[in-house]
C-alpha positions in Angstrom: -9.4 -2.7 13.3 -11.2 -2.8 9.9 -10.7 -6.2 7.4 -8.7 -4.1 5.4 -6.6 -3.3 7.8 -6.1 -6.4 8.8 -5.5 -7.3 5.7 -2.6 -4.8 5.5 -1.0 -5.7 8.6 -0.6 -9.4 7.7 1.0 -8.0 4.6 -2.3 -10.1 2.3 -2.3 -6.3 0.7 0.8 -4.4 1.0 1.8 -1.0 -1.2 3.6 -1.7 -4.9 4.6 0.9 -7.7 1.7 1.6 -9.8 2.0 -0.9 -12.3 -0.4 -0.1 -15.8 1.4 -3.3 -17.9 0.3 -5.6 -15.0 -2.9 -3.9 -14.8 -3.9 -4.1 -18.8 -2.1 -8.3 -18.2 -5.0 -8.4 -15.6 -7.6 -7.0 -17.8 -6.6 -9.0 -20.8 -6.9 -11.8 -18.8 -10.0 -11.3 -17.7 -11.2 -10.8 -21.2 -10.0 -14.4 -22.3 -11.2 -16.2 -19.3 -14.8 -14.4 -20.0 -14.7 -15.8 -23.8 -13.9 -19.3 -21.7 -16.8 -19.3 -19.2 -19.3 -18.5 -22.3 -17.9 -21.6 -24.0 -18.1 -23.4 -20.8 -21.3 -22.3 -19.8 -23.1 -23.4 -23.5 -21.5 -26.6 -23.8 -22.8 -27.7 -20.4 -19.1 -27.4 -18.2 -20.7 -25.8 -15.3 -17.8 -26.4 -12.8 -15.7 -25.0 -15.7 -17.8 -22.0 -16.2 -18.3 -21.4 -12.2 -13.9 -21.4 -12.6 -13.8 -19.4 -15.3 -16.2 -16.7 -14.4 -15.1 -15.9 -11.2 -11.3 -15.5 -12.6 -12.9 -12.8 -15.4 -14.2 -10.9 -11.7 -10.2 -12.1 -9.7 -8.8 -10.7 -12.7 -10.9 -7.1 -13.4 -10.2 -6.4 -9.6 -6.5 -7.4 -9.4 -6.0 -4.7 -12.3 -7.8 -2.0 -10.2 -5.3 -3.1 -7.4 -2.4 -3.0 -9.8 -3.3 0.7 -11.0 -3.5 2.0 -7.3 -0.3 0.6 -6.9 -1.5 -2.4 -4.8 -0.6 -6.3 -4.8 -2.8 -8.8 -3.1 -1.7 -12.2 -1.8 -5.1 -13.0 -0.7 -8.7 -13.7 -2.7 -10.8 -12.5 0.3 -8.3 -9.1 0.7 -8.9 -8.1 -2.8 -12.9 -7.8 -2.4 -11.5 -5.6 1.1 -9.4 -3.3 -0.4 -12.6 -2.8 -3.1 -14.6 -2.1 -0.2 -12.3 0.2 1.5 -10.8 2.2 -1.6 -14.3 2.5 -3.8 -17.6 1.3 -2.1 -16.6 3.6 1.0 -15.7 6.5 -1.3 -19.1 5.7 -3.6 -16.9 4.9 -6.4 -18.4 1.4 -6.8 -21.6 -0.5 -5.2 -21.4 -2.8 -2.7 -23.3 -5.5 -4.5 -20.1 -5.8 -6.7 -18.1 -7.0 -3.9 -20.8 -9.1 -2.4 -20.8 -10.8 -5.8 -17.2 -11.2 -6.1 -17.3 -12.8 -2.7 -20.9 -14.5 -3.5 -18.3 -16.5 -6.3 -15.2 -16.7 -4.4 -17.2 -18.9 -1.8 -19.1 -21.0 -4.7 -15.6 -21.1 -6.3 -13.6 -22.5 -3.6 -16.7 -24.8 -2.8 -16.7 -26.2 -6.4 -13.0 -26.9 -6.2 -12.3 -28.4 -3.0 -15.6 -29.4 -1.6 -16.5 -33.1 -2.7 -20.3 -32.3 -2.2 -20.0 -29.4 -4.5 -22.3 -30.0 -7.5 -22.8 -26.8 -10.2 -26.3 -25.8 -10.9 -27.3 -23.9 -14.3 -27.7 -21.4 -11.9 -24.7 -21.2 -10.1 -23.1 -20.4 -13.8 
């Protein structure tokens, strides 16, 4: 059984109504939080910028999801479903999703990990 199945069976993706108002939501979203990790990023909030940038990629995927007529309950199911739906189908490179979950792991590091320190780099 594939991730995304997986992911399907333990109901982390499960089948919605296409929904385009969600979708835009998402998209809009993602163009505010982009405008936020810029500001973060030149005023030195690393952390912040780390935060806000992966939420601009959360959100631009979740809108994708929404369109298909998908709902995800998971972070790591929402780069599966990418893989499964577009990079299998050549729709979208895979190097997308392995930087969405590249900065799913430095986000959830950066928020819950105590050792966690943002580089220049990692923003």
């Amino acid at each position: 059984m594939s991730n995304y199945d997986e992911c399907v069976k333990n109901g982390y993706l499960r089948a919605i109504p296409p929904l385009k108002e969600k979708s835009q939501g998402s998209m809009n979203a993602s163009l505010r939080w982009i405008e936020e990790a810029k500001l973060n990023l030149e005023t030195g909030a690393l952390g912040s910028s780390i935060m806000s940038s992966y939420l601009v990629m959360f959100h631009s995927a979740r809108a994708i999801l929404y369109l298909d007529g998908f709902r995800e309950k998971n972070h790591y199911c929402l780069a599966r479903y990418l893989e499964e739906k577009y990079v299998k189908r050549k729709l979208l490179e895979k190097s997308w999703i392995e930087l969405l979950d590249f900065y799913r792991e430095v986000r959830h590091d950066n928020q819950y990990s105590f050792s966690f320190f943002a580089t220049k780099n990692d923003a």
